[in-house]
C-alpha positions in Angstrom: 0.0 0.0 0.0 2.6 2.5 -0.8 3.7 4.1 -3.8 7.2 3.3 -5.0 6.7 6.0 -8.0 9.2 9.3 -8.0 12.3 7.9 -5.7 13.8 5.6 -4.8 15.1 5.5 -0.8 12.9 5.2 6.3 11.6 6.8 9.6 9.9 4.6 11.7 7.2 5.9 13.5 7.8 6.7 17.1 5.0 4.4 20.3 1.9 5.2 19.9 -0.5 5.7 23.4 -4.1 5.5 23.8 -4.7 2.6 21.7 -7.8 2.2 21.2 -10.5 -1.3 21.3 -13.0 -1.0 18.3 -16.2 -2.4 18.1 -16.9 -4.8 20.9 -20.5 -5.6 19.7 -20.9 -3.8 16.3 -22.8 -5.6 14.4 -20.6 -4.0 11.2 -18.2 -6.8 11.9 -18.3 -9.1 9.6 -15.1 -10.6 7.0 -11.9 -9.1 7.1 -10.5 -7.9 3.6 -7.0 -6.8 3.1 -7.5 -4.8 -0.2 -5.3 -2.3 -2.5 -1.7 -3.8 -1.7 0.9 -1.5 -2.2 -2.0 1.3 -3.0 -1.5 4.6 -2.2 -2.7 6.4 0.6 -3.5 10.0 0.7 -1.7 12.7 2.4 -3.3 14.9 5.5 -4.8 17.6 4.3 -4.3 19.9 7.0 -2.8 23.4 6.9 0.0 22.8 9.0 2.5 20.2 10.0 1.2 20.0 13.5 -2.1 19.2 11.7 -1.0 16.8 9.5 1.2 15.0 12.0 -2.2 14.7 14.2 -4.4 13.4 11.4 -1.7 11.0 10.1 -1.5 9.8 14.0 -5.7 9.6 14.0 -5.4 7.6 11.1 -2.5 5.1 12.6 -4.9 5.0 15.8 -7.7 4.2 14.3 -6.2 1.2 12.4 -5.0 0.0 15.0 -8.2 0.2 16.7 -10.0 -1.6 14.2 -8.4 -4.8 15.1 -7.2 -4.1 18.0 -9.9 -7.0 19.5 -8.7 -9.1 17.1 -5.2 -9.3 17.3 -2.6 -7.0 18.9 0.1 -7.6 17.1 -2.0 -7.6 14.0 -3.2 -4.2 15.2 0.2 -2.8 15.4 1.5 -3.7 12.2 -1.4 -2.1 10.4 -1.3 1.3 12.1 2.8 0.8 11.4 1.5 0.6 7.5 -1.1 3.7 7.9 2.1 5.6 9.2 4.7 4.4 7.1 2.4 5.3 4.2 1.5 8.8 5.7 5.1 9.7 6.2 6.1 8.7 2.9 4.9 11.2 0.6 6.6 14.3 3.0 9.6 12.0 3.0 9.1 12.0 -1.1 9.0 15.9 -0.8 11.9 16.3 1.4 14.0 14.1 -0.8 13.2 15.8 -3.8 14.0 19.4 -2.0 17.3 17.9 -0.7 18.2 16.8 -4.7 17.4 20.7 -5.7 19.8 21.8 -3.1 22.4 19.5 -4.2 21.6 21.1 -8.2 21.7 24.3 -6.7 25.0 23.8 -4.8 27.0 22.0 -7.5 25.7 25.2 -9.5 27.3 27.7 -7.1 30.9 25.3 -6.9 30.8 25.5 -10.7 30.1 29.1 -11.3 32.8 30.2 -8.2 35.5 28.2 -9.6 34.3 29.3 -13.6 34.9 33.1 -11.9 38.2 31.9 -9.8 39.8 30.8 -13.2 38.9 33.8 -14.7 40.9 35.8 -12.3 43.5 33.4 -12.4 43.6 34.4 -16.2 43.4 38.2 -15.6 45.9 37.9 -13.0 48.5 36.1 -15.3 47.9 38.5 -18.1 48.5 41.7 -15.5 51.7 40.0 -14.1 52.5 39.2 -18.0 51.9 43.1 -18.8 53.3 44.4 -15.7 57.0 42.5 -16.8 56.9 43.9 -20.1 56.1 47.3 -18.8 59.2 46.9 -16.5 61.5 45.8 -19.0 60.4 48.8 -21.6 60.7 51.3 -18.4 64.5 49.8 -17.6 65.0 50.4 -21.5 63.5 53.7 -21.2 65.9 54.4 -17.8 68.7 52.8 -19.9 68.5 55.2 -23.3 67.9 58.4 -21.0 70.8 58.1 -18.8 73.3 57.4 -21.8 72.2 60.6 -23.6 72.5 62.6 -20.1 76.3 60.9 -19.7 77.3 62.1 -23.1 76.2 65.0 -22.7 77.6 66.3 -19.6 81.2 64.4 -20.4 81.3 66.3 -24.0 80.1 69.6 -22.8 77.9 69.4 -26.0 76.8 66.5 -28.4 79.3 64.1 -29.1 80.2 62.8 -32.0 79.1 59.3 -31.6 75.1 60.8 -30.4 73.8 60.0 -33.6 74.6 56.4 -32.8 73.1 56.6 -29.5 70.0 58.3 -31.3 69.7 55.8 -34.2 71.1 58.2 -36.8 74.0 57.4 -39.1 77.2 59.2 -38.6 78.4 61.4 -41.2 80.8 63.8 -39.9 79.3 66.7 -40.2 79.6 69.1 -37.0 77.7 71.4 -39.1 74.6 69.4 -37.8 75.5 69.6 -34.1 72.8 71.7 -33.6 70.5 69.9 -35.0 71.7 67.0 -33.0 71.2 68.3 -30.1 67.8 69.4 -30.6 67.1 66.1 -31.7 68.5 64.4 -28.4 67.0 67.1 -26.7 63.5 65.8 -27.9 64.2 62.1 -27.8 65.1 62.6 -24.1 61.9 64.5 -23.1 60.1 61.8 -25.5 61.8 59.1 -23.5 61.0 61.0 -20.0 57.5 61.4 -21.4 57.6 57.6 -22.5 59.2 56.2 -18.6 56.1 58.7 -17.1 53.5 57.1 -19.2 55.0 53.2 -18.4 55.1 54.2 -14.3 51.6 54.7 -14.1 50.5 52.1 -16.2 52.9 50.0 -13.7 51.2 51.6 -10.7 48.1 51.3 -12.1 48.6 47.6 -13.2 49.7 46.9 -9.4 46.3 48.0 -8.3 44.6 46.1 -10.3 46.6 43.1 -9.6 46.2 43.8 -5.7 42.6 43.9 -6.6 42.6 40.9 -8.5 44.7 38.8 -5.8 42.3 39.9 -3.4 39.0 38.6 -5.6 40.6 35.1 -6.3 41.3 34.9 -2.4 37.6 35.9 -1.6 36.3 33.7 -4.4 38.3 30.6 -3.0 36.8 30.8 0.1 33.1 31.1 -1.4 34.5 28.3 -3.5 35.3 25.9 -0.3 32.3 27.1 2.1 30.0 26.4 -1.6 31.9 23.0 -1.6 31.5 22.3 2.0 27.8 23.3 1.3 27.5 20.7 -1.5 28.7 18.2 0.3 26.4 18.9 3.1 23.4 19.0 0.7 24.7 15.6 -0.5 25.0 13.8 2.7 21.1 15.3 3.6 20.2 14.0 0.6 21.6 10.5 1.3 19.5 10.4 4.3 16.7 11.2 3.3 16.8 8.6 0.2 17.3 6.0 2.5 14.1 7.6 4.9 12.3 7.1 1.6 13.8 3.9 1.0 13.3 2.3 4.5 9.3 3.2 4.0 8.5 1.6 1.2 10.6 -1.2 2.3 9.0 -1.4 5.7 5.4 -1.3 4.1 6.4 -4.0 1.6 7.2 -5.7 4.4 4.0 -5.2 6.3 1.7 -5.6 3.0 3.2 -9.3 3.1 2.8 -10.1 6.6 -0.8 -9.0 6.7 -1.5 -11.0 3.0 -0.3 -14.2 4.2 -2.4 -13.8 7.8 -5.3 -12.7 5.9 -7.1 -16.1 6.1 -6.6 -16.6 9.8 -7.9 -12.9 10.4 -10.6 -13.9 8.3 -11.8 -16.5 10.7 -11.1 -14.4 13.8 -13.4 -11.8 12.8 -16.4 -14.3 12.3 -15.5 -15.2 15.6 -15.3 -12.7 17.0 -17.9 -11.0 15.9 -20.0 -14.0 16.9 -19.1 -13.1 20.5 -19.8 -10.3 20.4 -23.3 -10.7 18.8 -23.6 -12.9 22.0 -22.6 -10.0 24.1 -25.5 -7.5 22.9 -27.8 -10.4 22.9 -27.1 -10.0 26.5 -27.3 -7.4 27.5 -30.3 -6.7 25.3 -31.9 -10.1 27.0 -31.4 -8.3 30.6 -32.5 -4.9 29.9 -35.7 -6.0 27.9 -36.4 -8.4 31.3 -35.5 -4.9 33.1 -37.8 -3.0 31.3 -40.9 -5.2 31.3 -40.3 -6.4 35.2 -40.7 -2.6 35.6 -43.4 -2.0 33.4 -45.2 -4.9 34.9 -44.2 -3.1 38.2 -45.6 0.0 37.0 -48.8 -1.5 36.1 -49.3 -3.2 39.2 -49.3 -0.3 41.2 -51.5 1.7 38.8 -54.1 -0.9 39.1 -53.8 -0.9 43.1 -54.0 2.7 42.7 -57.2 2.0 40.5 -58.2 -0.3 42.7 -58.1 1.8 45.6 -60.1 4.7 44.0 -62.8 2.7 43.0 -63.6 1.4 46.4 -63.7 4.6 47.6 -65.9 6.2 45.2 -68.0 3.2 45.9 -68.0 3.6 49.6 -69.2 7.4 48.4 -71.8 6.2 47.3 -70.5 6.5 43.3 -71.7 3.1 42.2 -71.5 4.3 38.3 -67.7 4.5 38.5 -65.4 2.7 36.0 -61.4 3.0 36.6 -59.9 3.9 32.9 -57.9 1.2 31.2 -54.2 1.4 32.5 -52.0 3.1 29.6 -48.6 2.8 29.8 -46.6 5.7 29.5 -44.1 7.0 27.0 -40.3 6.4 28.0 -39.0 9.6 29.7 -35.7 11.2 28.7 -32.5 9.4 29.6 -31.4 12.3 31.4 -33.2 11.1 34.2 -30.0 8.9 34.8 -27.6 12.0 35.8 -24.6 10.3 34.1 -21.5 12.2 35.1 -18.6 11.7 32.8 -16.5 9.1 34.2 -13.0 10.6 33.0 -13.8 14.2 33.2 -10.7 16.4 31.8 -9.2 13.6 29.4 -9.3 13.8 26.1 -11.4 11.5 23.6 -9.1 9.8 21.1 -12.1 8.1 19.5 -15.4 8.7 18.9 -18.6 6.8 18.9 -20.6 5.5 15.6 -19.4 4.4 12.6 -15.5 5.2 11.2 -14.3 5.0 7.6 -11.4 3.0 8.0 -8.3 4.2 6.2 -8.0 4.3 2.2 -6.2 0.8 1.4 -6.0 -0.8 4.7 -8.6 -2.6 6.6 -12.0 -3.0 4.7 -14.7 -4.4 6.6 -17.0 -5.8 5.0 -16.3 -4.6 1.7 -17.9 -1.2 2.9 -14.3 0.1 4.3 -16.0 1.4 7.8 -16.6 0.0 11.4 -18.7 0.7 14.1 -17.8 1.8 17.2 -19.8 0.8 20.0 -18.2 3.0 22.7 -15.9 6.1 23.7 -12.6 6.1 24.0 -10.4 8.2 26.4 -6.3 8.7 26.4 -6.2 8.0 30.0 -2.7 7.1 31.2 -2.5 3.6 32.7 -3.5 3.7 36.6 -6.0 7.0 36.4 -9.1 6.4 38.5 -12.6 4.7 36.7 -15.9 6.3 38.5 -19.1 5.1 38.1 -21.3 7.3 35.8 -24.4 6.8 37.9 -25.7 4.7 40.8 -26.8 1.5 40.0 -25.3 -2.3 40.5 -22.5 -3.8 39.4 -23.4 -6.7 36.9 -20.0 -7.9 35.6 -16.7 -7.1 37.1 -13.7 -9.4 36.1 -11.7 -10.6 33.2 -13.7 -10.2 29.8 -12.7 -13.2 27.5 -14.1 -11.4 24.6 -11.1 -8.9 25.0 -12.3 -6.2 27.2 -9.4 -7.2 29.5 -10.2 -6.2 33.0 -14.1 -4.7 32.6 -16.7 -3.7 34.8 -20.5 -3.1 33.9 -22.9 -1.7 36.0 -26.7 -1.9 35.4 -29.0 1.2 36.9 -32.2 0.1 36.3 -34.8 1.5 34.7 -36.2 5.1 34.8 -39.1 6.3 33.2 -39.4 3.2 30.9 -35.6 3.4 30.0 -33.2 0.6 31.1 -29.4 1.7 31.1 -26.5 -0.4 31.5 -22.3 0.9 31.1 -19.5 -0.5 30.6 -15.9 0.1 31.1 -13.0 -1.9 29.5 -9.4 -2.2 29.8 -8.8 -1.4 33.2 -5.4 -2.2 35.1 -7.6 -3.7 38.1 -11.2 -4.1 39.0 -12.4 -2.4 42.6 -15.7 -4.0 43.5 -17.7 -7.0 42.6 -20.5 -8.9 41.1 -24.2 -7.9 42.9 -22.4 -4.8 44.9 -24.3 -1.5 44.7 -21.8 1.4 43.5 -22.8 5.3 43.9 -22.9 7.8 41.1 -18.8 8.8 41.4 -17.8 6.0 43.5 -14.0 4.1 42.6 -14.7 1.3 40.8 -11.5 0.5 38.7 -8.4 1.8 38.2 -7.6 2.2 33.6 -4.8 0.3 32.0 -4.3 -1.3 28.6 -5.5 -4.5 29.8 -6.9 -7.6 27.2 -6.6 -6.3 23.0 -5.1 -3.1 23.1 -1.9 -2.0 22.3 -1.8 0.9 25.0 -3.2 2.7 28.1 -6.8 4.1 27.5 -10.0 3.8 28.9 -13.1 1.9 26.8 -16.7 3.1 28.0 -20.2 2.1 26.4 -23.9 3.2 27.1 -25.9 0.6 26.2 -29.6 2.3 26.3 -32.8 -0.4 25.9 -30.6 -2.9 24.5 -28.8 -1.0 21.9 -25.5 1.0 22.1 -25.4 4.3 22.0 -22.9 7.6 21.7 -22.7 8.0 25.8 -21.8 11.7 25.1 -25.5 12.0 24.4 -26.5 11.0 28.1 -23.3 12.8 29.8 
């Protein structure tokens, strides 16, 4: 029941409390079907992870609940499947988001060190430049100082200057003059030409400064980017093998529950056979309840009948004919006072029917259940108190897999016979035949018989049929 498409590779749920025991005499019951293997089953729709962690935890309760009175362990591996199959599609998400990251980082490494070679290059060609300039400035250095030597040592221009200027030497003095204009120039040229080359030096050293300075900045985006990669990588890897370990787990689980299919099968039609026996019961008593009181009722309507007719006959009122005795309408359960035996705990599942999870437990090919009672997250050991007065019917081991249960009969007011019940308890505090108050101690809750944690189990059973006991609290 989970969906292996997009990746590839779990987290395993963590214990679950307040297990809950589904259905003790629903009639709903009926063959087991273990349907849509390997299906897939929808996300929580809630607006927030909270949310969504609490419905995918509802879900994973009530599977668990659903056969919890068949088998525990059965039970627990199905709400392990509802979970597993819950978690995997954020695990899906979260592996695809930690695959962008790795994109994104290899991006960045490839785009810093795409920019660091780049400066590498610029930097080579300014070092490159920056010789050359130097050896042209020593040149320049070089020619200026040998026309400033001749100069001063001849008192004039020599007669070897044109060879120091590049001009052929002919002799004539006549052109001294000229010479020395022309040296003249070629000096201030060259002075001109050694300005120009020391600032494009300085300016070249800047640059380079500013260029060192960008490759050493870039390097270390480079290795925190690569560090970051990496990082995105190993998250990456673990979450694969999150995604990985869920599907594996529900395999596993799909297979387990296939191949005990049959012998679920026949649990269910037996136990739901017991429990058919179990309302039968209790329907049996409270219909003998309800007609010993009606008959009750009756009786003293026709003493009181009775008794009113002699009288008007001792009046004198011979013509007097008691009416016919009518019974009257049942009153309003109400009339019980129930108080809420676990007052300040939260329900973790409700009464009526409950659409079991998409592609897990089917029953009876309509996918739903009914549950027959309340149940409460109480914490193993919090006190049980009677919701009424009344008399305790049933207090003991339940071999139907109420574990330790109690149930307490109170009679029948205004036409209506009410019994409760209370299931799982850790122990049982009074007995068989002992009248309890409204609010007395009678057991102490647990996770005792099918369940797979602490909580606390309680039914109304109203004329013989169950009913939602917040409706009477």
């Amino acid at each position: 029941m989970v969906s292996t498409s997009g990746v590839q590779p779990g987290q395993v749920a963590g214990p679950r409390q307040g297990r809950r025991w589904y259905g003790r005499v629903g009639s709903s019951f009926a063959v087991l079907a273990l349907v849509g293997m390997l299906g897939i089953v929808p996300p929580a729709h809630a607006d927030n992870l909270d949310d969504k962690a609490a419905t995918l935890q509802q879900q994973a309760d009530d599977a668990a609940s659903a056969l919890e009175f068949v088998d525990t362990g059965i039970a627990k591996s199905a709400a392990d499947l509802v979970t597993y199959q819950g978690q995997l599609p954020g695990a899906q998400a979260a592996l695809a988001d930690a695959q962008n990251r790795v994109g994104a980082a290899t991006a960045q490494v490839n785009s810093l060190a795409a920019r660091v070679d780049l400066a590498e290059q610029s930097k080579d060609k300014i070092t490159a430049q920056m010789a050359l300039d130097a050896k042209k400035a020593a040149e320049t250095k070089s020619r200026i100082g040998q026309i400033a030597a001749q100069s001063y040592k001849a008192g004039g221009i020599p007669a070897n200057l044109a060879l120091i200027l590049g001009v052929g030497n002919n002799g004539d003095l006549a052109n001294s003059i000229d010479l020395a204009e022309q040296a003249m120039r070629s000096q201030n040229a060259a002075l001109e030409q050694l300005t120009n080359q020391t600032a494009t030096n300085q300016n070249a050293q800047a640059r380079l400064a500013a260029v060192e300075v960008e490759i050493k900045n870039l390097k270390a985006q480079a290795e925190a980017a690569l560090q970051a990669e990496q990082a995105a990588r190993d998250q990456a890897a673990a979450k694969k093998a999150t995604v990985d370990k869920l599907i594996s787990d529900s395999a596993a689980i799909n297979a387990k529950l296939e191949a005990q299919k049959p012998a679920i099968q026949a649990k269910m039609k037996l136990v739901e056979q017991q429990q058919q026996a179990v309302a039968a019961q209790i329907a049996e008593r409270q219909r003998k309840e309800r007609e010993a009181a009606a008959a009750a009722a009756k009786a003293e309507a026709e003493r009181i009948a009775q008794e009113k007719a002699a009288a008007e006959k001792a009046a004198g009122n011979n013509d007097y004919v008691p009416p016919p005795y009518v019974p009257p309408a049942p009153g309003n359960p109400s009339a019980f006072g129930l108080q809420h035996p676990f007052a300040g705990i939260p329900i973790t599942s409700g009464f009526g029917w409950r659409q079991t999870p998409p592609g897990t437990i089917d029953f009876n090919g309509t996918g739903g259940y009914v549950h027959t009672g309340i149940d409460f997250g109480a914490p193993c050991g919090t006190p049980v108190y009677a919701a009424a007065a009344g008399t305790v019917v049933f207090a003991g081991w339940d071999v139907w897999g109420g574990g330790n249960g109690v149930k307490i009969t109170h009679g029948v007011i205004q036409g209506n016979a009410l019994l409760t019940a209370y299931y799982h308890n850790t122990s049982v505090q009074v007995s068989v035949g002992q009248h309890v108050n409204r609010g007395q101690l009678i057991a102490y809750s647990g996770g005792t018989g099918n369940s797979t944690g602490c909580h606390a189990h309680f039914e109304t059973w109203l004329n013989g049929v169950a009913v939602d006991p917040m409706t009477l609290l």
